[in-house]
C-alpha positions in Angstrom: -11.9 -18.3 57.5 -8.4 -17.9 57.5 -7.8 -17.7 53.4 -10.2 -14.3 53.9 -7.7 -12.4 56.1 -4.9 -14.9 57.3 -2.8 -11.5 58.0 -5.5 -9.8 60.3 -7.1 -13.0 62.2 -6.9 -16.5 61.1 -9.6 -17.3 62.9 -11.8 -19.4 59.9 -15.1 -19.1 62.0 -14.9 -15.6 63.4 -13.3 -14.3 59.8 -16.4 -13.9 57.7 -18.3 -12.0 60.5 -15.2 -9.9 61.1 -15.2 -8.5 57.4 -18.7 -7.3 57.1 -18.8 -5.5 60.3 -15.6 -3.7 58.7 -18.0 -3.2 55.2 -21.0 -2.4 56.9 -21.8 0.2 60.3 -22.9 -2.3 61.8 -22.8 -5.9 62.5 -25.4 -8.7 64.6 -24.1 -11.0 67.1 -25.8 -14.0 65.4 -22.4 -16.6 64.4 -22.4 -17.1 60.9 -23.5 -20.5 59.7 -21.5 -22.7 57.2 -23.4 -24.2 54.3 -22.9 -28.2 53.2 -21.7 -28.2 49.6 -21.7 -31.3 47.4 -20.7 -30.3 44.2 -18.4 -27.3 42.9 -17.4 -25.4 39.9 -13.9 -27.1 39.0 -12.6 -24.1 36.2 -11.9 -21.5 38.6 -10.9 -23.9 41.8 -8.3 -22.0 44.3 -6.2 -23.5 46.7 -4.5 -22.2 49.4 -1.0 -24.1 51.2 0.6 -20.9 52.8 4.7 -22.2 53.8 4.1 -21.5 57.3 1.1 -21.9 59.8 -1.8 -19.9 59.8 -3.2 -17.4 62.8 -4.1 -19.6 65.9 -8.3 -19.2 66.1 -8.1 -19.1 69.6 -5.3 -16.0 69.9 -6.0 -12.3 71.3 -5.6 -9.1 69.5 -1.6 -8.7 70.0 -1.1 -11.9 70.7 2.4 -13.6 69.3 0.3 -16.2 66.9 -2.2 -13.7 66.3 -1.1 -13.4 62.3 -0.2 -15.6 60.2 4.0 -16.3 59.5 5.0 -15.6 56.7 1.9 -12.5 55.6 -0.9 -13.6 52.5 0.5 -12.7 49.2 -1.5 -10.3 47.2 -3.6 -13.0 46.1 -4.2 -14.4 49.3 -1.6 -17.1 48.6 -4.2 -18.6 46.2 -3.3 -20.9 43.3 -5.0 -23.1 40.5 -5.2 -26.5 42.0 -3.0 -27.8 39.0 -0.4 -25.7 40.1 0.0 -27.1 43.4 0.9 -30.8 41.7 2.9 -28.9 39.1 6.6 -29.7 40.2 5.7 -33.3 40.6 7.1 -35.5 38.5 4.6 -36.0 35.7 5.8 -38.2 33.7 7.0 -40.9 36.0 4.1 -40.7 38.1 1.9 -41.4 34.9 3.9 -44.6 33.9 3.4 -45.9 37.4 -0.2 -45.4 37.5 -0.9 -47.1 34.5 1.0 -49.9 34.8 0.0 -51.0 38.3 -3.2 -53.5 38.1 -2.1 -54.5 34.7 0.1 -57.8 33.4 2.4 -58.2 36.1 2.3 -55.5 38.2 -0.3 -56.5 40.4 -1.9 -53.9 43.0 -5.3 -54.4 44.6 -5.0 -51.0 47.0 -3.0 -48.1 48.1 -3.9 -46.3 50.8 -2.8 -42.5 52.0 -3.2 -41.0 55.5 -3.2 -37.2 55.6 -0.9 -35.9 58.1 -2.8 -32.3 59.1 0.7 -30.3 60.1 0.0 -26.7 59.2 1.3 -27.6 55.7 -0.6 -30.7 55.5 0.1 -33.5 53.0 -1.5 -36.9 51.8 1.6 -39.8 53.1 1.4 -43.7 51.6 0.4 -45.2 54.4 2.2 -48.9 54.2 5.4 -47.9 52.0 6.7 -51.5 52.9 3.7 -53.0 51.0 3.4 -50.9 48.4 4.4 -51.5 44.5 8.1 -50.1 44.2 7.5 -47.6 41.6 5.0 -46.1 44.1 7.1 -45.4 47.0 9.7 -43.9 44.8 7.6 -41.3 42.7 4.1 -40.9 44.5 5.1 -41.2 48.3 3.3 -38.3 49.2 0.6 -35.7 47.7 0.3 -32.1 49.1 -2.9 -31.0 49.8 -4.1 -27.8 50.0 -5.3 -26.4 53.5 -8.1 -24.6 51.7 -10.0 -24.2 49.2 -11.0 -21.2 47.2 -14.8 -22.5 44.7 -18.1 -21.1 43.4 -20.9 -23.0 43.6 -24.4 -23.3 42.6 -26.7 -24.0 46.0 -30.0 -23.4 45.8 -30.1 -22.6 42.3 -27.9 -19.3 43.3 -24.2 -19.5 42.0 -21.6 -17.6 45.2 -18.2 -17.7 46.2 -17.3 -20.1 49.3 -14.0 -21.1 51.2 -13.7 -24.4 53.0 -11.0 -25.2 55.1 -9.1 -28.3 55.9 -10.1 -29.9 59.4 -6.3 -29.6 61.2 -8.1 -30.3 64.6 -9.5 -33.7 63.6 -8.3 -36.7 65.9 -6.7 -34.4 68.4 -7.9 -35.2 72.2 -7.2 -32.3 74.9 -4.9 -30.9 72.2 -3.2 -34.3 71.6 -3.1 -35.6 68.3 -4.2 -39.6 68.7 -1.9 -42.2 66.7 -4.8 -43.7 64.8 -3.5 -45.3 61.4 -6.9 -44.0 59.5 -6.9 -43.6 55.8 -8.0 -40.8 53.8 -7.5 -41.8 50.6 -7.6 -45.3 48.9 -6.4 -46.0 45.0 -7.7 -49.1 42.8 -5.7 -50.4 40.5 -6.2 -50.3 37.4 -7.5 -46.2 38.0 -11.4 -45.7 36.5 -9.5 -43.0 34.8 -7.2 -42.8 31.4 -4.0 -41.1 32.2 -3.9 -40.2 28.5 -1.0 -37.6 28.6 0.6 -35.2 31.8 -2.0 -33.0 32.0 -4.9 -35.5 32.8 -2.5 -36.7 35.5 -2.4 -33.1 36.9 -5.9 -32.8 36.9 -6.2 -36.5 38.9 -3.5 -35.5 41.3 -5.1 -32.3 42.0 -8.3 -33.9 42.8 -6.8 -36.5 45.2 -5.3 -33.5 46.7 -8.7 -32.0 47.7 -10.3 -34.9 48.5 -9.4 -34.8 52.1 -11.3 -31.7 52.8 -14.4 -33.6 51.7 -16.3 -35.4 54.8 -19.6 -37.2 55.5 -21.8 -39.4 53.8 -22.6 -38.5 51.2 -19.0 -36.4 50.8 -19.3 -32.4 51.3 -17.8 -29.6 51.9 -18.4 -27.3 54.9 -17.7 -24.4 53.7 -18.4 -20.2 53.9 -19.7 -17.5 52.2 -17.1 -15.6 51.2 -17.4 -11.6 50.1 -16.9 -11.4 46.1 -14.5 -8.6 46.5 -11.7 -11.6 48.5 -12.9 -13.9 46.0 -12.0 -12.1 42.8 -8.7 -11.1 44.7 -8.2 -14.8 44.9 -9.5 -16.1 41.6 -8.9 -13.0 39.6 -11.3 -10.7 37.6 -11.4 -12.9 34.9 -12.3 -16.0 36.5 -14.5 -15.1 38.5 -18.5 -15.9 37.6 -20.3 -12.8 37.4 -23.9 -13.8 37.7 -23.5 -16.6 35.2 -23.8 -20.8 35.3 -21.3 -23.3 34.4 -22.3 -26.8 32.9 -19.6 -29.0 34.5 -19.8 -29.6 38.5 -17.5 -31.9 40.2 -17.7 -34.1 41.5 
C-alpha cells in the first residue's frame, strides 16, 4: 500500500509483499490477501492526504512516476483524522448544522460526491439546491486517501492500511460522468454539535466514510508491519498487545 513506502513503490497491492521480502531472506510468490474490516479502533486513527500524487501501481523500477511527488515525511505523511478538518471553519460550520432541519430552515437532504483526484475531496453535489449557509461554509470536505487503524479481527488486535479506491468509475482509463453520491446528510443531524470539537470529530468521520464500501460497509484493508505503523501513529499510540473498549463505527 502506498502509505507503507509511497517513496520506494506506491504500488498499494505489491507494497506489503515488497517490505517483508526486504525483512526477511526470503519471500513466497503467493499475493497477499486484503482482510474486510467492519469496525476500527477510532483513538489512534491516521490519515494520509500527501499534496501531490502518489507512485503510479503500474510503473517500472526507474520509471518517471515510479515515486511519489513530493517524498513521505518522516511520519509517512500521517496525521490524526481531527487534524485534517482542523483549518475548517469550526464555528460557522457548527451554527449551520444545527440550524438546518429546525424552525425555518428547512432541509430534508444534502448530498456529497467524492471527486477521487490524487488529493481527493467530498464536493456538495447540487450547490444550487442547497441551504445557503451550506454552500458558503461546508462546500467541500477533504478526505483522506488513506487510512492508518488497528483493529480487533478475529479476536487478535493488528495494524492495517486501507486505501481510497481512485480507480472506481473509470472505463479504459476514462473516468465516466456519473453524478453518484457518496455521502448523504439528514437534517436535523442524529448527532449534538455541542461545542467545536464534536464538530471535528463529525467532520472527520464524514471524511473517511468514502473509503468504506459494501453492504454491510467495510474496509478492505492490509496488514501492515508494526514497525510502519508506529512510525505512523507514534510509540505512544500505538497498542501494544492490548484492547480498546470503543470501536467505530
Amino acid at each position: 500500500m502506498g502509505v507503507m513506502h509511497e517513496a520506494a513503490r506506491g504500488c498499494w497491492r505489491v507494497i506489503l509483499r515488497v517490505l517483508v521480502c526486504a525483512a526477511f531472506t526470503s519471500c513466497s510468490s503467493a499475493p497477499v490477501q486484503p482482510k474486510s474490516v467492519r469496525k476500527i479502533l477510532p483513538f489512534n486513527l491516521q490519515v494520509r492526504r500527501p499534496p501531490g500524487p502518489g507512485a503510479n501501481p503500474h510503473a517500472g523500477p526507474g520509471g518517471e512516476d515510479w515515486t511519489s511527488r513530493p517524498l513521505p515525511t518522516a511520519k509517512l505523511d500521517c496525521e490524526s483524522a481531527v487534524a485534517l478538518v482542523q483549518a475548517m471553519p469550526l464555528g460557522e460550520i457548527r451554527a449551520c448544522l444545527s440550524s438546518l432541519g429546525t424552525g425555518n430552515q428547512t432541509a430534508p437532504e444534502a448530498r456529497y460526491r467524492l471527486r477521487p483526484e490524487p488529493v481527493p475531496k467530498l464536493e456538495l453535489l447540487d450547490p444550487e439546491g442547497a441551504p445557503e449557509c451550506l454552500r458558503r461554509v461546508l462546500p467541500e470536505i477533504p478526505v483522506p486517501r488513506e487510512i492508518v487503524f488497528q483493529a480487533r479481527v478475529e479476536e487478535r488486535v493488528d495494524c492495517y492500511a486501507s486505501r481510497l479506491d481512485l480507480e472506481a468509475g473509470t472505463v479504459f482509463g476514462v473516468r465516466m460522468p456519473w453524478k453518484k453520491w457518496n455521502l448523504k446528510l439528514r437534517f436535523p443531524l442524529e448527532v449534538e454539535l455541542k461545542d467545536e470539537a464534536i464538530t471535528a470529530r463529525w467532520l472527520a468521520a464524514a471524511a473517511v466514510t468514502p473509503l468504506f464500501g459494501g453492504d454491510p460497509a467495510e474496509l478492505r484493508s492490509m496488514l501492515m508491519p508494526d514497525a510502519l505503523c508506529k512510525r505512523c501513529m507514534g510509540e505512544e499510540a500505538f497498542l501494544r498487545g492490548r484492547t480498546a473498549e470503543v470501536e467505530w463505527p
